[in-house]
KEGU-708236 format. One record per atom (N, C-alpha, C): residue number from 1; residue in one letter; atom name; x negated, y negated, z negated. Coordinates in Angstrom, 2 decimals. Layout:
N
rokol:NUM	zaza:A	doke:CA	xx:X	yy:Y	zz:Z
...
END
This chain:
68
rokol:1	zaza:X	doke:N	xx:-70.73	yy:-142.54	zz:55.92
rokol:1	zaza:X	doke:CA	xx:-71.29	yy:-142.22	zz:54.61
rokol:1	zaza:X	doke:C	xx:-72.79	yy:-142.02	zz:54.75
rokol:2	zaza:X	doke:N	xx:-73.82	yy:-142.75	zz:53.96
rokol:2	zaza:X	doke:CA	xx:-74.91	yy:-142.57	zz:53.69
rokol:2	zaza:X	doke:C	xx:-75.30	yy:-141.31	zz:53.03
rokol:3	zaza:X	doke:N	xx:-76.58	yy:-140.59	zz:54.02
rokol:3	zaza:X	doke:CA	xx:-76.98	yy:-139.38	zz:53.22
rokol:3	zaza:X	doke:C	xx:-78.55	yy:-139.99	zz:52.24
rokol:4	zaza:X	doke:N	xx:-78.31	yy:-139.24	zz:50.96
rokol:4	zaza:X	doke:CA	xx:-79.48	yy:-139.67	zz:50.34
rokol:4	zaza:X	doke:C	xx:-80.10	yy:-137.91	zz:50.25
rokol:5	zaza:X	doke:N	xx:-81.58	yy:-138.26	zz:49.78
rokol:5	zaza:X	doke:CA	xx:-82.17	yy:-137.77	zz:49.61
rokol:5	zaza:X	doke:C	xx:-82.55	yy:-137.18	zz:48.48
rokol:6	zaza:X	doke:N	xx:-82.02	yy:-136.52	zz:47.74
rokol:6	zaza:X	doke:CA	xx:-81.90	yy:-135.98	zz:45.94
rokol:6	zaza:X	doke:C	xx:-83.18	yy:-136.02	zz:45.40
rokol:7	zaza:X	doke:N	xx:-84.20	yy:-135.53	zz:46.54
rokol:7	zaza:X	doke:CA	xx:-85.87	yy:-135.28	zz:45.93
rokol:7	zaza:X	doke:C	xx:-86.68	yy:-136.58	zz:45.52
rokol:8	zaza:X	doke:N	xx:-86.07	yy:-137.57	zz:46.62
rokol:8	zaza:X	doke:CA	xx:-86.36	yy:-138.74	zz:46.94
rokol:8	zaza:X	doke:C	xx:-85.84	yy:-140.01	zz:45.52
rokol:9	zaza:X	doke:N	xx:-84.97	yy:-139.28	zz:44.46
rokol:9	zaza:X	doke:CA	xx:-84.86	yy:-139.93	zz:43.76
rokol:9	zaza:X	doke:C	xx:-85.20	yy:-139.66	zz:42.39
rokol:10	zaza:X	doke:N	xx:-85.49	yy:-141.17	zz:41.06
rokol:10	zaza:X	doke:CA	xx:-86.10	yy:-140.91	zz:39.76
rokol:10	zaza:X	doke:C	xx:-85.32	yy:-141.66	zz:39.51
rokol:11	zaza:X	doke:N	xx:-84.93	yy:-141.32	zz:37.56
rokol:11	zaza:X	doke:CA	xx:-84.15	yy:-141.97	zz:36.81
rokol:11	zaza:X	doke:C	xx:-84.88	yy:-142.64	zz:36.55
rokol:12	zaza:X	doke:N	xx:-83.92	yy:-143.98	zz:35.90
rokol:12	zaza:X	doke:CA	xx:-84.66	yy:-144.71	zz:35.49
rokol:12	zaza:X	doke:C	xx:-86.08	yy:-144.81	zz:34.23
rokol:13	zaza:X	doke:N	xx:-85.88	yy:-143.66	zz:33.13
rokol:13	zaza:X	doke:CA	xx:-86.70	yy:-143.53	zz:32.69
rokol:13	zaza:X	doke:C	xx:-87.75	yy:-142.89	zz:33.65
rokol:14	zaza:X	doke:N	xx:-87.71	yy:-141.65	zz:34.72
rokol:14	zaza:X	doke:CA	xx:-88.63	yy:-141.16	zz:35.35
rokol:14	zaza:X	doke:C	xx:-89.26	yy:-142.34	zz:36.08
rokol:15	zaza:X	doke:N	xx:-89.17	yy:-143.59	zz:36.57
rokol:15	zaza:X	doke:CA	xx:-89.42	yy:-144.73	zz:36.95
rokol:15	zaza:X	doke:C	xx:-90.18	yy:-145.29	zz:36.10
rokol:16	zaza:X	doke:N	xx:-89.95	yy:-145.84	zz:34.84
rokol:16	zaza:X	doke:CA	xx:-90.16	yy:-146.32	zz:34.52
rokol:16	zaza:X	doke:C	xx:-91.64	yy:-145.59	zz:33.93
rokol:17	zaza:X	doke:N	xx:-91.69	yy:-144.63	zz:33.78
rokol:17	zaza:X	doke:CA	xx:-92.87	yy:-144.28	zz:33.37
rokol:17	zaza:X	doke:C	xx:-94.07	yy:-144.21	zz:34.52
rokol:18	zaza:X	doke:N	xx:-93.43	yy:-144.08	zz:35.57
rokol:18	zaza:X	doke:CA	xx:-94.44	yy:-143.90	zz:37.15
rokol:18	zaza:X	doke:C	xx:-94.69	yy:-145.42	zz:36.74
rokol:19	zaza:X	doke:N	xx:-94.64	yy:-146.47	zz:36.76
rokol:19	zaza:X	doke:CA	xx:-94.55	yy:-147.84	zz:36.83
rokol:19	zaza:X	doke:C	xx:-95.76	yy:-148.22	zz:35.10
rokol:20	zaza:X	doke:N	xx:-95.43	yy:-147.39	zz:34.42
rokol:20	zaza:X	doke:CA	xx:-96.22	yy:-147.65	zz:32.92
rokol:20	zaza:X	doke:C	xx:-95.51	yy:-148.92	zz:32.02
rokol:21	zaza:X	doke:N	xx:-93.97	yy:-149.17	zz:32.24
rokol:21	zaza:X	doke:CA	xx:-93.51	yy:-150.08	zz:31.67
rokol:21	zaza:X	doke:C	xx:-92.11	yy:-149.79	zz:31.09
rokol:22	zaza:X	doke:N	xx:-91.43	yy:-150.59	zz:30.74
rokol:22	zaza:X	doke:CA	xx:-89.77	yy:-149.47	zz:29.34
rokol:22	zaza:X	doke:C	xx:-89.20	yy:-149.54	zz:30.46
rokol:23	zaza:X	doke:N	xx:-88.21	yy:-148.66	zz:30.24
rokol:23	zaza:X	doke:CA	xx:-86.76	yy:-148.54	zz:30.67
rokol:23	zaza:X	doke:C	xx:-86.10	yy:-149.80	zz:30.76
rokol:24	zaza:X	doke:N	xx:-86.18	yy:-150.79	zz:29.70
rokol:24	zaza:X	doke:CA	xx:-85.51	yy:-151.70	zz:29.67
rokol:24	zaza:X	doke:C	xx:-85.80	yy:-152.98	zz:30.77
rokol:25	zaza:X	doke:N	xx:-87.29	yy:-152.94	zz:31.58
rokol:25	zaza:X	doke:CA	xx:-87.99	yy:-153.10	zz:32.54
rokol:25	zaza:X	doke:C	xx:-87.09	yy:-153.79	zz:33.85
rokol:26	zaza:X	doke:N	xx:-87.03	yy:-151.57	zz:34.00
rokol:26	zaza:X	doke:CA	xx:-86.67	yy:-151.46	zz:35.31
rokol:26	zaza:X	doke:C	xx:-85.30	yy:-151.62	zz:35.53
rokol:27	zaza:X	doke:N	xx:-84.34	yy:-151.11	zz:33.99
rokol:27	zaza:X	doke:CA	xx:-83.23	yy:-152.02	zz:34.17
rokol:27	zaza:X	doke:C	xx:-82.90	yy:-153.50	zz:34.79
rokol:28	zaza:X	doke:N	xx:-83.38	yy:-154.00	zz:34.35
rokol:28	zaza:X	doke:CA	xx:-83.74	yy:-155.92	zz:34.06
rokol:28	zaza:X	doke:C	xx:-83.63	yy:-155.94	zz:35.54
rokol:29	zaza:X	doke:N	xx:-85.43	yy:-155.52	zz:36.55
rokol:29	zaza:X	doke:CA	xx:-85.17	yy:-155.57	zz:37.99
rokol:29	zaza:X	doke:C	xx:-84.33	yy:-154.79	zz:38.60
rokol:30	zaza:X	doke:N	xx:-83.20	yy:-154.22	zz:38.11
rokol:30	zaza:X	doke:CA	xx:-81.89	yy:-153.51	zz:38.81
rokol:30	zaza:X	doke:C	xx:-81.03	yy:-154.67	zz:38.71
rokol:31	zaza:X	doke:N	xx:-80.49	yy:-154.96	zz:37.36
rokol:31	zaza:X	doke:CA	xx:-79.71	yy:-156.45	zz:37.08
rokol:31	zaza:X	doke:C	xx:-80.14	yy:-157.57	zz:38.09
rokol:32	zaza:X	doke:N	xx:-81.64	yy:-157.87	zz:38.04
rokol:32	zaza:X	doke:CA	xx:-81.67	yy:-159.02	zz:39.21
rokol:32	zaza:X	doke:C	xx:-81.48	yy:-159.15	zz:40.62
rokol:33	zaza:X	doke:N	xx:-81.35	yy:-157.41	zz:41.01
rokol:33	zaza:X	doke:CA	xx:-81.36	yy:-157.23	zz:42.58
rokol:33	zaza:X	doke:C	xx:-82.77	yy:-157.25	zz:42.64
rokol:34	zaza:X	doke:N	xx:-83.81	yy:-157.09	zz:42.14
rokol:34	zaza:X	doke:CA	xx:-85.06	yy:-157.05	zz:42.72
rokol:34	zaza:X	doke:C	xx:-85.30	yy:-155.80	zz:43.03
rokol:35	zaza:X	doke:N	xx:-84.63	yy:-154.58	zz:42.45
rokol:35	zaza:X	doke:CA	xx:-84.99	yy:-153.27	zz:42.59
rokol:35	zaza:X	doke:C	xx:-83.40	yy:-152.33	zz:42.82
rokol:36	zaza:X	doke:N	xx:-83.66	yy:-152.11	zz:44.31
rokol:36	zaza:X	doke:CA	xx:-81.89	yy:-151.27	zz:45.23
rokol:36	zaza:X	doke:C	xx:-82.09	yy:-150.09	zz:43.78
rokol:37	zaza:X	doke:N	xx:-80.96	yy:-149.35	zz:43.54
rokol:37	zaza:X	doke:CA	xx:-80.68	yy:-148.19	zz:43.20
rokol:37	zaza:X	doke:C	xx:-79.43	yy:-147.51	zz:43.71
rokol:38	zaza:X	doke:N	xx:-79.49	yy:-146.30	zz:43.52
rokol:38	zaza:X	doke:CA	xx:-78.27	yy:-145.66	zz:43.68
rokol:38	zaza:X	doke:C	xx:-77.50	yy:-145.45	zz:42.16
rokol:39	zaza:X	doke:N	xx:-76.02	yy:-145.00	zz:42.13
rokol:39	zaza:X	doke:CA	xx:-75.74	yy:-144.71	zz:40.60
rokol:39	zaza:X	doke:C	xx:-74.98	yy:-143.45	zz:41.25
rokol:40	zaza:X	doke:N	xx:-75.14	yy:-142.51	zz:40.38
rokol:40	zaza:X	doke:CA	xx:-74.45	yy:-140.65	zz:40.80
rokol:40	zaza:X	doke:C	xx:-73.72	yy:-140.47	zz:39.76
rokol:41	zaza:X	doke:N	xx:-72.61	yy:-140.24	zz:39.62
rokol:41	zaza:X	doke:CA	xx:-72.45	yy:-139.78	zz:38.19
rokol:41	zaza:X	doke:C	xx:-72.55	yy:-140.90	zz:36.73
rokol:42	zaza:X	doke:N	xx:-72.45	yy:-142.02	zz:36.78
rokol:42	zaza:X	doke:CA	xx:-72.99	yy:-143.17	zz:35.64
rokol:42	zaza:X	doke:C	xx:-74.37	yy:-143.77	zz:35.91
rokol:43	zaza:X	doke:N	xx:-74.76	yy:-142.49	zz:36.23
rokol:43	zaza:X	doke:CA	xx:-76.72	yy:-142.77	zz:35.88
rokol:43	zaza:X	doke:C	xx:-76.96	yy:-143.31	zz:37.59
rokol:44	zaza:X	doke:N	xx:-77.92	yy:-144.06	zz:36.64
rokol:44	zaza:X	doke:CA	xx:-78.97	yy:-144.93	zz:38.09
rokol:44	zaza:X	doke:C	xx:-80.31	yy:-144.19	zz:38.77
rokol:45	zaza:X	doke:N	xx:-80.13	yy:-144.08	zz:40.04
rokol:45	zaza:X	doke:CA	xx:-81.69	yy:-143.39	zz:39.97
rokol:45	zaza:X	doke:C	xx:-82.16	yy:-144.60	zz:41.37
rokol:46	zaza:X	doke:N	xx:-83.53	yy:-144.61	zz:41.01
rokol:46	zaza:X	doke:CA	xx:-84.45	yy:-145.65	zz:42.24
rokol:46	zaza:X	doke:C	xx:-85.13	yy:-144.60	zz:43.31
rokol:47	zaza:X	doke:N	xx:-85.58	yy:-144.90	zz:44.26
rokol:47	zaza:X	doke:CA	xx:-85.83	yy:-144.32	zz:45.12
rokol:47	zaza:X	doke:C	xx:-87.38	yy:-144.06	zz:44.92
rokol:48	zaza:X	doke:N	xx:-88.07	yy:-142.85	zz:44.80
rokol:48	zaza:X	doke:CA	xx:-89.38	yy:-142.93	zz:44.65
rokol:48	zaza:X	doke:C	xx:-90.42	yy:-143.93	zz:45.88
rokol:49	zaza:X	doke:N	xx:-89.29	yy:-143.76	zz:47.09
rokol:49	zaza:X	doke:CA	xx:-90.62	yy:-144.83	zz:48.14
rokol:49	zaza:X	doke:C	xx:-90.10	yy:-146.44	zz:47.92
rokol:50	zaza:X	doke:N	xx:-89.13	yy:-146.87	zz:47.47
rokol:50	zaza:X	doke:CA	xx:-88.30	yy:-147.99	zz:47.59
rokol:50	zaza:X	doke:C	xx:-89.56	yy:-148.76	zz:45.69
rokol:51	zaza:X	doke:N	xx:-89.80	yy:-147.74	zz:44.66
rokol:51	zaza:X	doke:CA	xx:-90.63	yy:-148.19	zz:43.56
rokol:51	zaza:X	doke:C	xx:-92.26	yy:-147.92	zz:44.20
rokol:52	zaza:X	doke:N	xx:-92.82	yy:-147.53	zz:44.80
rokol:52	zaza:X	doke:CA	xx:-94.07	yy:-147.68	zz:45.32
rokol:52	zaza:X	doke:C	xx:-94.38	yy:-148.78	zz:46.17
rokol:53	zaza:X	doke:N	xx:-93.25	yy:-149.31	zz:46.84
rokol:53	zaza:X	doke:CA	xx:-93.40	yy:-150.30	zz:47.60
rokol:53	zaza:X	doke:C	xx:-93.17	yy:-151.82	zz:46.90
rokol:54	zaza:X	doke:N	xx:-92.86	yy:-151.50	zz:45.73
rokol:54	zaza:X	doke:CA	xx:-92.29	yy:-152.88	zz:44.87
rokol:54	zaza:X	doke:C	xx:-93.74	yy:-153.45	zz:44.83
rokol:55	zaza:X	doke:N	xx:-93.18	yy:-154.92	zz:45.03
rokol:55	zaza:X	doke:CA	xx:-94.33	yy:-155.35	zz:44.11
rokol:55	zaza:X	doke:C	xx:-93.58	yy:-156.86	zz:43.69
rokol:56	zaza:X	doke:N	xx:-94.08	yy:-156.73	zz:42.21
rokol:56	zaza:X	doke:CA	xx:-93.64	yy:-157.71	zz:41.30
rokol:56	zaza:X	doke:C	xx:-93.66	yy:-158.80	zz:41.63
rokol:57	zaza:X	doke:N	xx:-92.81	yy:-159.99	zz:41.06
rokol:57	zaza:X	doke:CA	xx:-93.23	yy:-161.42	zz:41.46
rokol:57	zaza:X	doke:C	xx:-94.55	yy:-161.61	zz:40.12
rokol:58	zaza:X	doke:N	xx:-94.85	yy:-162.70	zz:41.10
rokol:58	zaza:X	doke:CA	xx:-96.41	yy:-163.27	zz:40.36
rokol:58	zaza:X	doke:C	xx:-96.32	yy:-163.60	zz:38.75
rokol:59	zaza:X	doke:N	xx:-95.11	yy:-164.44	zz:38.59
rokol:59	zaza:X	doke:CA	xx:-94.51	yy:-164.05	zz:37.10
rokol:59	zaza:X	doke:C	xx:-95.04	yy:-165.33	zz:36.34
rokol:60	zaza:X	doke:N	xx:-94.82	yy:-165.98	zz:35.18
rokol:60	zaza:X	doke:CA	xx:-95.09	yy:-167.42	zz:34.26
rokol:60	zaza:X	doke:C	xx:-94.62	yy:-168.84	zz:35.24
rokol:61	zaza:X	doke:N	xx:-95.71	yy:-169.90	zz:34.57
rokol:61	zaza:X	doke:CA	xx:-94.92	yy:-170.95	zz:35.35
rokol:61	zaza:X	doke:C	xx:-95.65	yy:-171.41	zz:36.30
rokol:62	zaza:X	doke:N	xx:-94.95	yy:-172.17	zz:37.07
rokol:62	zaza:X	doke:CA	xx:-95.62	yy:-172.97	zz:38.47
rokol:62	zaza:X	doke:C	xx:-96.51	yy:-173.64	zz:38.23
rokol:63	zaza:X	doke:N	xx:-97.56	yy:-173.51	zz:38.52
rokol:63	zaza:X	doke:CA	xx:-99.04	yy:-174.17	zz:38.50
rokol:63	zaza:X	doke:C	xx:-98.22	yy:-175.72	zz:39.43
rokol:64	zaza:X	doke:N	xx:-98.94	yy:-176.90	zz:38.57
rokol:64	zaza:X	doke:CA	xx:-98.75	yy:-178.45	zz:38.42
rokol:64	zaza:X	doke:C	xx:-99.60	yy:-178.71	zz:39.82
rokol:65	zaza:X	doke:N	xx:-98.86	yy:-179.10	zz:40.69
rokol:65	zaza:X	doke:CA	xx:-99.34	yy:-179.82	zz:42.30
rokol:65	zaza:X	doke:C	xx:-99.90	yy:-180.93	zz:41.98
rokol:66	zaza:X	doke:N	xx:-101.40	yy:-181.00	zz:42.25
rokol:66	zaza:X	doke:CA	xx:-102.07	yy:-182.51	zz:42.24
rokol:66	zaza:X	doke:C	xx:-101.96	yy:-182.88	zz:43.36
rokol:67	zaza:X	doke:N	xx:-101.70	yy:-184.02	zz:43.73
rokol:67	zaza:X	doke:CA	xx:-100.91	yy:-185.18	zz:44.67
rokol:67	zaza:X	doke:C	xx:-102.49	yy:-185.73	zz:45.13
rokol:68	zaza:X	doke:N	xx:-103.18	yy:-185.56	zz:46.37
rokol:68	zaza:X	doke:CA	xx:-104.10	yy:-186.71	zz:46.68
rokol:68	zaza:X	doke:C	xx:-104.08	yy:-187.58	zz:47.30
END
């Protein structure tokens, strides 16, 4: 059994506000696997060092490869 760290964790709204973006956000990167969580009780909480270390994908579309 894995021990967690209780201090070590934020709900997802407490996340989402460290981050400056919705709830509905950090949900989304929980759904994709881009962001581990734990769930206690129903509720999800992220790990405060596991969201400092995120970093987003670059995000829109693939810049067009010119061929020389």
């Amino acid at each position: 059994m894995t021990k967690i760290d209780t201090e070590d964790l934020l709900t997802v709204a407490q996340a989402a506000e460290e981050k400056k973006v919705s709830r509905q956000a950090i949900n989304h990167l929980i759904r994709q696997g881009k962001l581990p969580f734990v769930e206690i009780a129903g509720k999800r909480f992220v790990s405060k060092k596991t969201l400092q270390e995120f970093e987003p994908d670059k995000g829109g579309r693939p810049s067009k490869r010119i061929e020389e």
